[in-house]
Biopython code that builds the backbone (N, CA, C, O; Angstrom):
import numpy as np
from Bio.PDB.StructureBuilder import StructureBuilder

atoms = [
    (1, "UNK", "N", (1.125, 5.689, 3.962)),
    (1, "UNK", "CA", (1.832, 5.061, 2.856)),
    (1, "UNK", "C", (1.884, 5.996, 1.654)),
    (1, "UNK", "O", (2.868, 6.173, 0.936)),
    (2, "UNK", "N", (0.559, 6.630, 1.521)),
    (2, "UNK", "CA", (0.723, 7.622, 0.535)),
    (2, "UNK", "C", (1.998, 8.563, 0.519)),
    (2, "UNK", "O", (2.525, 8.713, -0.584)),
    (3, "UNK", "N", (2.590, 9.252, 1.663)),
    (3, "UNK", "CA", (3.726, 9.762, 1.634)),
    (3, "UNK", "C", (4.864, 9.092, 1.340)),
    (3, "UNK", "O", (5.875, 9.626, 0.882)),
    (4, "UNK", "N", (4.720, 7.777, 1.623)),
    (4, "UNK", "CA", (5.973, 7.384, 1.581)),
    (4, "UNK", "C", (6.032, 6.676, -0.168)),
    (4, "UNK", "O", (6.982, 6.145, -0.743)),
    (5, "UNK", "N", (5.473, 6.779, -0.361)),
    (5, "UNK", "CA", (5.110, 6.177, -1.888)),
    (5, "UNK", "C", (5.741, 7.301, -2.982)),
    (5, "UNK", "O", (6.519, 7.222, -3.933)),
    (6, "UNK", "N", (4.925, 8.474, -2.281)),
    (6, "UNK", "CA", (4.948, 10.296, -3.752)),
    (6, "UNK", "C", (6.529, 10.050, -3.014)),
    (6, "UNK", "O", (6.735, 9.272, -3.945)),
    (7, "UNK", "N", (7.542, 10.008, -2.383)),
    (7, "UNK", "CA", (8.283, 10.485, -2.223)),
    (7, "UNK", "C", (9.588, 9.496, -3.065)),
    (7, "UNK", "O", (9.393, 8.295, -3.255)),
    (8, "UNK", "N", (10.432, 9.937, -3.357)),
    (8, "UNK", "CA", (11.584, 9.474, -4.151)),
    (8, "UNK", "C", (12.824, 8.560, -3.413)),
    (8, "UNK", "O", (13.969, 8.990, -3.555)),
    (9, "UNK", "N", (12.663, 7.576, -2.797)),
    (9, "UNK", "CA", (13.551, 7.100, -1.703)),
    (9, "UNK", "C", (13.135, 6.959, -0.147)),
    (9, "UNK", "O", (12.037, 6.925, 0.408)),
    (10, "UNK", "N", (14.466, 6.893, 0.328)),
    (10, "UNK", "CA", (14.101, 7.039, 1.637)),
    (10, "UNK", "C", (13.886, 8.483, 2.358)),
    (10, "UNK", "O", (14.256, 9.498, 1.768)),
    (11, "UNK", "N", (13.315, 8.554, 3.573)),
    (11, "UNK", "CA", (12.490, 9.402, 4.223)),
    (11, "UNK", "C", (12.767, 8.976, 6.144)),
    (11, "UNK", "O", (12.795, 7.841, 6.620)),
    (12, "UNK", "N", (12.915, 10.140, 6.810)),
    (12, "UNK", "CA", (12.679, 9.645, 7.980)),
    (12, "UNK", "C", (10.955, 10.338, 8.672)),
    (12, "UNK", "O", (9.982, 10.883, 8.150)),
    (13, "UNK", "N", (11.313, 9.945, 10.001)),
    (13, "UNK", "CA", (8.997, 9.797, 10.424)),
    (13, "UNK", "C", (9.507, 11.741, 10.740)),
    (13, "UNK", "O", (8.586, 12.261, 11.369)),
    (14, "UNK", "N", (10.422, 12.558, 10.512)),
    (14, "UNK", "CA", (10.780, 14.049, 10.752)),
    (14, "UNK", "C", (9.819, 14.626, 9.805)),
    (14, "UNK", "O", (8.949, 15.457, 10.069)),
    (15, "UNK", "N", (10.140, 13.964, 8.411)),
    (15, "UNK", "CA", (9.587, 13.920, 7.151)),
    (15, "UNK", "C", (8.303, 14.035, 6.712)),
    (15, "UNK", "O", (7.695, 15.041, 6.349)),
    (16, "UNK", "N", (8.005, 13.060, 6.774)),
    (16, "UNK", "CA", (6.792, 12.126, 6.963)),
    (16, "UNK", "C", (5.442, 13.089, 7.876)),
    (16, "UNK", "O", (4.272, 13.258, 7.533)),
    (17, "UNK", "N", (6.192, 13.600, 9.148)),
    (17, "UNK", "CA", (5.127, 14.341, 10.082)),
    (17, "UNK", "C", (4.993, 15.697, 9.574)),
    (17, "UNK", "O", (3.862, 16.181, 9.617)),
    (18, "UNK", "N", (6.135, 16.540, 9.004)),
    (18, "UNK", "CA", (5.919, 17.604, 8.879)),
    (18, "UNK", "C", (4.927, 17.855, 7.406)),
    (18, "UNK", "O", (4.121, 18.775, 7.266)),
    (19, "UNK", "N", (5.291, 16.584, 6.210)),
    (19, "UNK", "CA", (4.432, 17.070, 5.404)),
    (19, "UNK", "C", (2.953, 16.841, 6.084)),
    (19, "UNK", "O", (2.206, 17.816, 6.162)),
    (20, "UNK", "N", (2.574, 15.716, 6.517)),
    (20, "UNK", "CA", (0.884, 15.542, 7.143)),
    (20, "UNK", "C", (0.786, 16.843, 7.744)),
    (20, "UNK", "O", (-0.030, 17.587, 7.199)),
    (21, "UNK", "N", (1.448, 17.330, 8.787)),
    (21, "UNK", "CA", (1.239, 18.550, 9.605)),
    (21, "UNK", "C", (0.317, 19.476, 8.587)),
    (21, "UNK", "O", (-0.887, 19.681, 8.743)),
    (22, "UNK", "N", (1.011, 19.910, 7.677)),
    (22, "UNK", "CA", (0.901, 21.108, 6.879)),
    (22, "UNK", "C", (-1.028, 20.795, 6.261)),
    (22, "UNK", "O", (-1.836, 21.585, 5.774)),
    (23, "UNK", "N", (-1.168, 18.921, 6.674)),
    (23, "UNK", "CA", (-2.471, 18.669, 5.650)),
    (23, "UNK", "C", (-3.591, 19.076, 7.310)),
    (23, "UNK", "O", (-4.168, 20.159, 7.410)),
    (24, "UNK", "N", (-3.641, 18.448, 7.945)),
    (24, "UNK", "CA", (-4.210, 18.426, 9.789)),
    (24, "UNK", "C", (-3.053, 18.168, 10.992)),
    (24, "UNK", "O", (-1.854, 17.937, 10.834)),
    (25, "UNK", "N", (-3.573, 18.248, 11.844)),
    (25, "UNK", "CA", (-3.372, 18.174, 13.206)),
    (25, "UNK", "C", (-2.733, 16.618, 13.441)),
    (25, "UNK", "O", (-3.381, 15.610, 13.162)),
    (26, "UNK", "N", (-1.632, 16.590, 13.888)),
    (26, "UNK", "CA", (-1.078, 15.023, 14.122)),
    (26, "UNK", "C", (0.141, 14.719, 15.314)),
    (26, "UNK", "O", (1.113, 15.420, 15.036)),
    (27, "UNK", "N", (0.283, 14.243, 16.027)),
    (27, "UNK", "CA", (1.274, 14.303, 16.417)),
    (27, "UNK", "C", (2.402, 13.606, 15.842)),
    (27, "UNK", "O", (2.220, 12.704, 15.024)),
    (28, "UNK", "N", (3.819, 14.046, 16.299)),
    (28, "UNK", "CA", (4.917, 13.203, 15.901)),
    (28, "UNK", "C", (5.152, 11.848, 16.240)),
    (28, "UNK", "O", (5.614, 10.858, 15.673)),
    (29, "UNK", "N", (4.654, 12.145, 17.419)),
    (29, "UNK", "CA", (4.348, 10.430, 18.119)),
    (29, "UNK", "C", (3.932, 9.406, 17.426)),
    (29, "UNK", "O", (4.505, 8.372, 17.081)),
    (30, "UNK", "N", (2.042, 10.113, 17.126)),
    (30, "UNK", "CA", (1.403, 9.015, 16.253)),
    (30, "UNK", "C", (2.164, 8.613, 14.943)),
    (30, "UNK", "O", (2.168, 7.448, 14.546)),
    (31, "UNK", "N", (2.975, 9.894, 14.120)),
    (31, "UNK", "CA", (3.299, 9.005, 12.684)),
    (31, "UNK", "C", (4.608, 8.060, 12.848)),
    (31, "UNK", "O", (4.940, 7.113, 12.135)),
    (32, "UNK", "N", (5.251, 8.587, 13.985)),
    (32, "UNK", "CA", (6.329, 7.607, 14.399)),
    (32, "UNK", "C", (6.175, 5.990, 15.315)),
    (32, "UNK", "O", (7.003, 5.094, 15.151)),
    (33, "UNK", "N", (4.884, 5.848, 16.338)),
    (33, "UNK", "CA", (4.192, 4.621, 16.159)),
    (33, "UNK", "C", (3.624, 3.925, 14.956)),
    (33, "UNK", "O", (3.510, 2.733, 14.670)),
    (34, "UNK", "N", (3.272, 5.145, 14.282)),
    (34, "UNK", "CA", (2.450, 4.132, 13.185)),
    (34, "UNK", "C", (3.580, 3.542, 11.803)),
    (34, "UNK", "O", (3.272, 2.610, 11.060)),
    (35, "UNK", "N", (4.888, 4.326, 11.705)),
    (35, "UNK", "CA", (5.990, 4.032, 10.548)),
    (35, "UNK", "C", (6.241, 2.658, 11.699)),
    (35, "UNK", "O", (6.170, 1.502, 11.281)),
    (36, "UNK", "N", (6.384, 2.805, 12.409)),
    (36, "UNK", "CA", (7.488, 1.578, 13.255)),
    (36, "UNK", "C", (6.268, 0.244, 13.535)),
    (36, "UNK", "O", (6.809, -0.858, 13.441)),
    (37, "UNK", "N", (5.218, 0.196, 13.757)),
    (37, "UNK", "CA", (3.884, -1.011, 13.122)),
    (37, "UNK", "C", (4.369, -1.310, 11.896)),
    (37, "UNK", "O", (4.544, -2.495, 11.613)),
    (38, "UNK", "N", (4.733, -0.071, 10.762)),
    (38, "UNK", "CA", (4.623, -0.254, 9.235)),
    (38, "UNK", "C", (5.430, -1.520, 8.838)),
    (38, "UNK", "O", (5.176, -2.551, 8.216)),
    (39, "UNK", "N", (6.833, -0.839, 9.655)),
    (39, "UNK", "CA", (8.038, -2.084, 9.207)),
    (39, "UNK", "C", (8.029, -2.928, 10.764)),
    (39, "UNK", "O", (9.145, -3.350, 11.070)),
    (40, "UNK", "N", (7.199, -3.147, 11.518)),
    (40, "UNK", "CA", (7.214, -4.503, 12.032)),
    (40, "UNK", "C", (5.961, -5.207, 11.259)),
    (40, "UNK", "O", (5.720, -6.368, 11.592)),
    (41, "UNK", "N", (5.374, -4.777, 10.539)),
    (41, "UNK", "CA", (4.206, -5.586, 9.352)),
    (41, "UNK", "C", (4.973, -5.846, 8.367)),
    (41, "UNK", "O", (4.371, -6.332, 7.409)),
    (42, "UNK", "N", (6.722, -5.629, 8.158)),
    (42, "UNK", "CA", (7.235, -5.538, 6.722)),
    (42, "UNK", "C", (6.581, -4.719, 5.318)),
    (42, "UNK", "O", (6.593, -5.131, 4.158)),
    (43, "UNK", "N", (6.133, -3.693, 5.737)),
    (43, "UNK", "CA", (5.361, -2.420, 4.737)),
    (43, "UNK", "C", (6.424, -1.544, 4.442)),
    (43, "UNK", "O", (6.710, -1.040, 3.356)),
    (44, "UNK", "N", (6.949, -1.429, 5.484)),
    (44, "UNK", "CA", (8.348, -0.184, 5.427)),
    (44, "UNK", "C", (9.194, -1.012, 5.718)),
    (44, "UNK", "O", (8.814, -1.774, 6.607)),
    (45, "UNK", "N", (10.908, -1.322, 5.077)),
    (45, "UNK", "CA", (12.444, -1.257, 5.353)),
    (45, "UNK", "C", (12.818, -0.319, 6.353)),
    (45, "UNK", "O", (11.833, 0.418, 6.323)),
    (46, "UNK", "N", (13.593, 0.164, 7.240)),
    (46, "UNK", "CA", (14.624, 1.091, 7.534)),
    (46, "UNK", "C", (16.003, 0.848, 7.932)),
    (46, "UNK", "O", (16.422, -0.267, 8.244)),
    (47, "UNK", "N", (16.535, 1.660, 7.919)),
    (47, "UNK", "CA", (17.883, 1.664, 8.365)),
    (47, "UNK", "C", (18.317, 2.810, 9.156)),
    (47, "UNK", "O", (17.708, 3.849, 8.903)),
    (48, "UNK", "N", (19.261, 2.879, 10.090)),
    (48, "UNK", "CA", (19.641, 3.555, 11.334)),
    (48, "UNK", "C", (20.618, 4.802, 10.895)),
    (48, "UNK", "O", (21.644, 4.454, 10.309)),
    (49, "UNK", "N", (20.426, 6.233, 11.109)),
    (49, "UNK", "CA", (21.399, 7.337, 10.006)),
    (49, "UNK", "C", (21.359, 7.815, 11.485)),
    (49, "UNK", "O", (20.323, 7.952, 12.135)),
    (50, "UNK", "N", (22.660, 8.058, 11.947)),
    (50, "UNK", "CA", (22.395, 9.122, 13.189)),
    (50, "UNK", "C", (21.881, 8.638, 14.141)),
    (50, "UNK", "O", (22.062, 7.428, 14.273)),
    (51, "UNK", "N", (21.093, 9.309, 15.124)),
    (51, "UNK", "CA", (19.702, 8.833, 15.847)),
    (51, "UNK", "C", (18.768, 8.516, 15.129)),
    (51, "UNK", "O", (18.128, 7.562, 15.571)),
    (52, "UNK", "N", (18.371, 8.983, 14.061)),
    (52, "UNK", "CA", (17.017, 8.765, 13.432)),
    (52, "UNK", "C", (16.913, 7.283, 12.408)),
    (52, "UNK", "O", (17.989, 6.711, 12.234)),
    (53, "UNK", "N", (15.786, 6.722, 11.805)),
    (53, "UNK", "CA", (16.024, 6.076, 10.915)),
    (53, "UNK", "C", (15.551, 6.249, 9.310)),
    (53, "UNK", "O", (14.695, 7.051, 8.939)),
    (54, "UNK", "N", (16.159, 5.489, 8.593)),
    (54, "UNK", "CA", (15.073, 6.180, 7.414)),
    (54, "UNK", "C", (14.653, 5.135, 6.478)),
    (54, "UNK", "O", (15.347, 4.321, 5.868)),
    (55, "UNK", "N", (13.076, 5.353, 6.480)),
    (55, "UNK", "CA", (12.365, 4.395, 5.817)),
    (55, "UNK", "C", (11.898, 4.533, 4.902)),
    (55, "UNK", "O", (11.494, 5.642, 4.556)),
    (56, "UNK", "N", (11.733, 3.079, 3.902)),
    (56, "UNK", "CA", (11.397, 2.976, 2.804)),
    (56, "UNK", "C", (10.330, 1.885, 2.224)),
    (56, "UNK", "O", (10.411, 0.727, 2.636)),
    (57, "UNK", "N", (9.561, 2.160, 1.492)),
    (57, "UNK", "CA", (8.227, 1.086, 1.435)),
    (57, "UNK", "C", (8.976, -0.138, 1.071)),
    (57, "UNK", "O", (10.188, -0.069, 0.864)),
    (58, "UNK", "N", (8.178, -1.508, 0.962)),
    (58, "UNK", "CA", (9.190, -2.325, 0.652)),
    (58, "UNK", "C", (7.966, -3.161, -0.387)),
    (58, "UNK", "O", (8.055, -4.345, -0.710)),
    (59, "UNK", "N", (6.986, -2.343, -0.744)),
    (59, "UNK", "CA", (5.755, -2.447, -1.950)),
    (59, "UNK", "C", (5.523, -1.355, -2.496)),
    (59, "UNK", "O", (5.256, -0.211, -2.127)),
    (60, "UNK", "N", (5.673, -1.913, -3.484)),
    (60, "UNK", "CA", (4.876, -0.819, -4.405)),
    (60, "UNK", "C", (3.211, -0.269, -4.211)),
    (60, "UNK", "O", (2.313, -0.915, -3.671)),
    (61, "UNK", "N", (3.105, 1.066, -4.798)),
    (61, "UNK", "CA", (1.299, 1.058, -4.770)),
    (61, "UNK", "C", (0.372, -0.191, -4.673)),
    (61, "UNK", "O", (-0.277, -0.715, -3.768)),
    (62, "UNK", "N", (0.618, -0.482, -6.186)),
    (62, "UNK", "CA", (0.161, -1.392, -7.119)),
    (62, "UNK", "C", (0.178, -3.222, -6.162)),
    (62, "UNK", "O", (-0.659, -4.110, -6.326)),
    (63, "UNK", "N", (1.166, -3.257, -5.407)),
    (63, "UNK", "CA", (1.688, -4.397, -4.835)),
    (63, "UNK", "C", (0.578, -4.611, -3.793)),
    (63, "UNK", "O", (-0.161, -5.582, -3.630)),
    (64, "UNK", "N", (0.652, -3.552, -3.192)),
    (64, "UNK", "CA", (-0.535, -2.964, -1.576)),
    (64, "UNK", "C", (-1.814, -3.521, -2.207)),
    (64, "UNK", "O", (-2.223, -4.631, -1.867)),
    (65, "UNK", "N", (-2.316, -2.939, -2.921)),
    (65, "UNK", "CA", (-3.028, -2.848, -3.396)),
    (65, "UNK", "C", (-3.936, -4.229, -3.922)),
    (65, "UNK", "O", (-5.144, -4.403, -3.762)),
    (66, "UNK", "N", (-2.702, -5.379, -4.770)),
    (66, "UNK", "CA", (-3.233, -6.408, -4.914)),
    (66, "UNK", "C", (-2.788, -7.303, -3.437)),
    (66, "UNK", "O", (-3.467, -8.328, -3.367)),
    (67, "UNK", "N", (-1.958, -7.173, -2.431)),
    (67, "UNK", "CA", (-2.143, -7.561, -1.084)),
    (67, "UNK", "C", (-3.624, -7.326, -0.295)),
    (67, "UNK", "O", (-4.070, -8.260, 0.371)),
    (68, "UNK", "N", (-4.085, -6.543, -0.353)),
    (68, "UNK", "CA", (-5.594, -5.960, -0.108)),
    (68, "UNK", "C", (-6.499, -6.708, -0.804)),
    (68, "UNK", "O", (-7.252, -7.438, -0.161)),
    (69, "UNK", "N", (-6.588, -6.659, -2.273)),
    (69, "UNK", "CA", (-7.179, -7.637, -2.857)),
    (69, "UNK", "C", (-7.555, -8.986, -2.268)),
    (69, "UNK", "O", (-8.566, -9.372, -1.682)),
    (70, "UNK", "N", (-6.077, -9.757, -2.716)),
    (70, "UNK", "CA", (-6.048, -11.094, -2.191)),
    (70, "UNK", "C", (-6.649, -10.757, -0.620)),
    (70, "UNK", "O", (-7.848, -11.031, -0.674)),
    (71, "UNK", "N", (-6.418, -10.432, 0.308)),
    (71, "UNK", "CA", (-7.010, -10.341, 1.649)),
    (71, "UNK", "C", (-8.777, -10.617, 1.221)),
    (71, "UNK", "O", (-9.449, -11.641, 1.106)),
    (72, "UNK", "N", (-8.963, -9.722, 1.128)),
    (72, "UNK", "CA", (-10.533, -9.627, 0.384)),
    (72, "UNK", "C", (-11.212, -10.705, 0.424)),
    (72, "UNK", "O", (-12.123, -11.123, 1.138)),
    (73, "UNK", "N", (-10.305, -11.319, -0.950)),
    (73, "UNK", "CA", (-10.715, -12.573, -1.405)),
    (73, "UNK", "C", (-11.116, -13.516, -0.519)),
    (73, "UNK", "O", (-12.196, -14.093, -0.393)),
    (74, "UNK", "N", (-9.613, -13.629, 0.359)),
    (74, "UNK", "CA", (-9.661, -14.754, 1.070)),
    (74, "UNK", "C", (-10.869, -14.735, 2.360)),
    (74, "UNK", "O", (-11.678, -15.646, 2.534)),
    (75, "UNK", "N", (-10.758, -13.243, 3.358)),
    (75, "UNK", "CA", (-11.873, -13.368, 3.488)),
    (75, "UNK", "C", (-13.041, -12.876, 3.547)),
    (75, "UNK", "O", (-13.557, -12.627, 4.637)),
    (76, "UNK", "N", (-13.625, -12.664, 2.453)),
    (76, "UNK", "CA", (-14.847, -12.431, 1.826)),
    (76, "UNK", "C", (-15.985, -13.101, 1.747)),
    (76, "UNK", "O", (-17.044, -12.542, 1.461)),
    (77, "UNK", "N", (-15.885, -14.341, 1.987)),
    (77, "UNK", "CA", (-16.647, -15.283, 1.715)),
    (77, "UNK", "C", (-16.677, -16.362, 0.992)),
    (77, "UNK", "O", (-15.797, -17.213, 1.119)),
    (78, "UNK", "N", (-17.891, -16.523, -0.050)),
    (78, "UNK", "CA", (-17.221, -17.471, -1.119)),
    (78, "UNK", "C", (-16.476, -17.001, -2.361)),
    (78, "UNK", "O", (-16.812, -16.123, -3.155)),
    (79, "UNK", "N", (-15.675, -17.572, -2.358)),
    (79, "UNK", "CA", (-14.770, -16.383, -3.254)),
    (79, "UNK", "C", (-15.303, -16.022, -5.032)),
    (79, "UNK", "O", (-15.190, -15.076, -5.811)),
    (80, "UNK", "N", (-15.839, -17.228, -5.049)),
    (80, "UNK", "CA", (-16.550, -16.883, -6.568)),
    (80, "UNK", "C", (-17.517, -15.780, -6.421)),
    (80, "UNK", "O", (-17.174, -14.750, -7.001)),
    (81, "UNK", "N", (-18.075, -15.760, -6.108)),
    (81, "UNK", "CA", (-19.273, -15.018, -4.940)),
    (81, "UNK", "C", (-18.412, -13.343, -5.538)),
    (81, "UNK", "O", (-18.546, -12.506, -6.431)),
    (82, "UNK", "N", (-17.472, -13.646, -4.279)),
    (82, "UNK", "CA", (-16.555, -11.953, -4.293)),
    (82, "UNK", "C", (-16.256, -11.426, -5.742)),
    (82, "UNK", "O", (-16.297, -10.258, -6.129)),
    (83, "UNK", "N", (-15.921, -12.652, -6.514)),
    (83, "UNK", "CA", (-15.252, -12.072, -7.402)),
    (83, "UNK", "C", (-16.049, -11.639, -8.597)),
    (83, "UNK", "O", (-15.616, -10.756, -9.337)),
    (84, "UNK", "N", (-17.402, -12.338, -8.848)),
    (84, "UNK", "CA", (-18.652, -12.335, -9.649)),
    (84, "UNK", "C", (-18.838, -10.625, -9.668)),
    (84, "UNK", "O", (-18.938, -9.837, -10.609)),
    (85, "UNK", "N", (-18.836, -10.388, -7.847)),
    (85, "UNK", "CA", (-19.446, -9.212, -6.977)),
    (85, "UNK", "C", (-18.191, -8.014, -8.107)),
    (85, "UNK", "O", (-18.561, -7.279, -9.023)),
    (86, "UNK", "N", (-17.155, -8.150, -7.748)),
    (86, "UNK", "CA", (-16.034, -7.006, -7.948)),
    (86, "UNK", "C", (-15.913, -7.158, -9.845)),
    (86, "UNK", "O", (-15.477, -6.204, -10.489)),
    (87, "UNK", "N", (-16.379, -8.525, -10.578)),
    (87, "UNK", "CA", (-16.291, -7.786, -11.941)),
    (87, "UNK", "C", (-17.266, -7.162, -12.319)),
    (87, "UNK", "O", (-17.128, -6.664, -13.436)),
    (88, "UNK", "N", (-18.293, -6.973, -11.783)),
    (88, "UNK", "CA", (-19.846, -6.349, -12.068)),
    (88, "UNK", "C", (-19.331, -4.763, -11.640)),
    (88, "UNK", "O", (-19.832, -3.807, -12.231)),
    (89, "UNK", "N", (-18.639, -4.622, -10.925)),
    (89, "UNK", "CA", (-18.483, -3.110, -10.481)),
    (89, "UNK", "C", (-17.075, -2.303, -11.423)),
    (89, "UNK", "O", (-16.730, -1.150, -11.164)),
    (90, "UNK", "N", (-16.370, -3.185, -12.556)),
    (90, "UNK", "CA", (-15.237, -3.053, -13.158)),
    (90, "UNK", "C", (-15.720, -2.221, -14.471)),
    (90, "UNK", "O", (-16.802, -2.674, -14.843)),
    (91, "UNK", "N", (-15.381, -1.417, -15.090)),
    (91, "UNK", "CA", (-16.036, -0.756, -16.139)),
    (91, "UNK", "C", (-15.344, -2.190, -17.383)),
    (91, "UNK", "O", (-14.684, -3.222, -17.262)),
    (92, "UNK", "N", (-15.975, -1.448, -18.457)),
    (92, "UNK", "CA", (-15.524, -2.737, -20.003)),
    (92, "UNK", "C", (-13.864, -2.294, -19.969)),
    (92, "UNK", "O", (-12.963, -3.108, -20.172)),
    (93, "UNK", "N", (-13.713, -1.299, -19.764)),
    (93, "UNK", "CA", (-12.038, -1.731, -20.166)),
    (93, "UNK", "C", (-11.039, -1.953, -19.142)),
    (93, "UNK", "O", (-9.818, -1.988, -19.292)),
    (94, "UNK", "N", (-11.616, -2.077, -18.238)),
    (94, "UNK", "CA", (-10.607, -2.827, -17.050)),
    (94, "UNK", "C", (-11.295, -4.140, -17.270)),
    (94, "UNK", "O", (-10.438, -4.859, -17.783)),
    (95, "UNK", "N", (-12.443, -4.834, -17.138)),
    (95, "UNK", "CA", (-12.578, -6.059, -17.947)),
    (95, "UNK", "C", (-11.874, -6.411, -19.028)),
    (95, "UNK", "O", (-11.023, -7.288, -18.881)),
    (96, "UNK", "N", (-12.066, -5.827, -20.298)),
    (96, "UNK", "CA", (-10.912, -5.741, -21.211)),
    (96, "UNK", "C", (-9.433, -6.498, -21.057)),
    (96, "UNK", "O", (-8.831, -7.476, -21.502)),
    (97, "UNK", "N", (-9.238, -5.296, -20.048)),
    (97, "UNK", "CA", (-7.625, -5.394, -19.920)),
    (97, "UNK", "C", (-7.666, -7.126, -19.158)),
    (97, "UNK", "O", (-7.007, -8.107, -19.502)),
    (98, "UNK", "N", (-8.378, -7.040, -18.383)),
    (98, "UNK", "CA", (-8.391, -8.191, -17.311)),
    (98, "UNK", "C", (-8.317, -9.323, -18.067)),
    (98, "UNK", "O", (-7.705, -10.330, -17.710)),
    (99, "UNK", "N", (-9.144, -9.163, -19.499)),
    (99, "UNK", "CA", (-9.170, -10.648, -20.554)),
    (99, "UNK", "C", (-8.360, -10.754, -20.996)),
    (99, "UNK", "O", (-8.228, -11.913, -21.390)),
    (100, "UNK", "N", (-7.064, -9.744, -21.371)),
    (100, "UNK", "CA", (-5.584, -9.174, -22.084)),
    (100, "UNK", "C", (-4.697, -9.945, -20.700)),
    (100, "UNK", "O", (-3.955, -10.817, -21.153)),
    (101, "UNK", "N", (-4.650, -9.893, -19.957)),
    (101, "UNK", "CA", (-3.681, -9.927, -18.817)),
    (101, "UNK", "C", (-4.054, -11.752, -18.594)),
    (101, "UNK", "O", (-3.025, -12.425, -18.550)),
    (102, "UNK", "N", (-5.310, -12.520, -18.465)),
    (102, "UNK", "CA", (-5.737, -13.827, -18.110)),
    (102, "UNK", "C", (-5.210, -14.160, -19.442)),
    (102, "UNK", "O", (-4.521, -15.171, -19.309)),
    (103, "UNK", "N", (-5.223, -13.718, -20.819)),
    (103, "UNK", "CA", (-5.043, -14.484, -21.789)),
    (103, "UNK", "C", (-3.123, -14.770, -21.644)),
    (103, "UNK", "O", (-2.439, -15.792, -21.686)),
    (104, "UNK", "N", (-2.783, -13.262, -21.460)),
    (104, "UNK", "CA", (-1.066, -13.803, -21.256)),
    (104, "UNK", "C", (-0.842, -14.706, -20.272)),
    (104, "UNK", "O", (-0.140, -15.670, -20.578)),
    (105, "UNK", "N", (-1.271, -14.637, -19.142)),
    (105, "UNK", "CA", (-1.056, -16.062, -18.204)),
    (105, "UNK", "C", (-1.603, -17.326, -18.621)),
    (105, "UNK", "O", (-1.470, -18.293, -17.871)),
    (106, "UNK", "N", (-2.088, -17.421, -19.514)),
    (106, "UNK", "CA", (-2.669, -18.702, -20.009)),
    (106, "UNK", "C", (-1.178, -19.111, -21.037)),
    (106, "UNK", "O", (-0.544, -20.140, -20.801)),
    (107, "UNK", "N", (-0.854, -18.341, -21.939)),
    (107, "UNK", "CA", (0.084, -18.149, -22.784)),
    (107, "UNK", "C", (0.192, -18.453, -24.032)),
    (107, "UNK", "O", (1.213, -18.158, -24.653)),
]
sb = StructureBuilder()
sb.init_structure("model")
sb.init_model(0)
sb.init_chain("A")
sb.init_seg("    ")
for serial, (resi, resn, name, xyz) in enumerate(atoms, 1):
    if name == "N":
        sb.init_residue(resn, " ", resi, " ")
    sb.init_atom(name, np.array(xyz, "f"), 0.0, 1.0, " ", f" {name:<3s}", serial, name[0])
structure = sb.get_structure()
């Protein structure tokens, strides 16, 4: 996802493999099973150019990110529990912000 995120648009798995290549060892196979999981999970869009297709996240970082969250939450346990757990590990100004952001949803 990280690639497909730094990148500006759409992208096909041609793309996608050759930059990983350059980081380790991968096959084309694996990043092209793993884009085509992506968008049957609805993570990646694509559309059909040619033979190839070209895909595009259909979340943001930030989106993933609080999807992961909520997962967490839900199952984590007791959720007060989790969440007690994850503001103790938050520095003061992401707390901060967190009291800035609960106060606008309150309104």
């Amino acid at each position: 996802m990280d690639c497909l995120w730094s990148r500006d648009g759409e992208t096909t798995v041609r793309e996608v493999f050759e930059e990983l290549r350059q980081r380790r060892e991968i096959a084309y196979t694996t990043v092209m099973s793993t884009m085509d999981n992506l968008h049957r999970k609805d993570w990646l869009a694509r559309k059909r150019q040619g033979k190839a297709f070209l895909y595009w996240p259909t979340h943001t970082r930030e989106q993933y990110s609080a999807r992961l969250m909520r997962d967490a939450l839900d199952s984590g346990g007791q959720s007060d529990l989790v969440l007690t757990h994850f503001l103790e590990q938050m520095s003061e100004d992401e707390r901060a912000a967190l009291r800035r952001l609960a106060a606008e949803e309150a309104g």
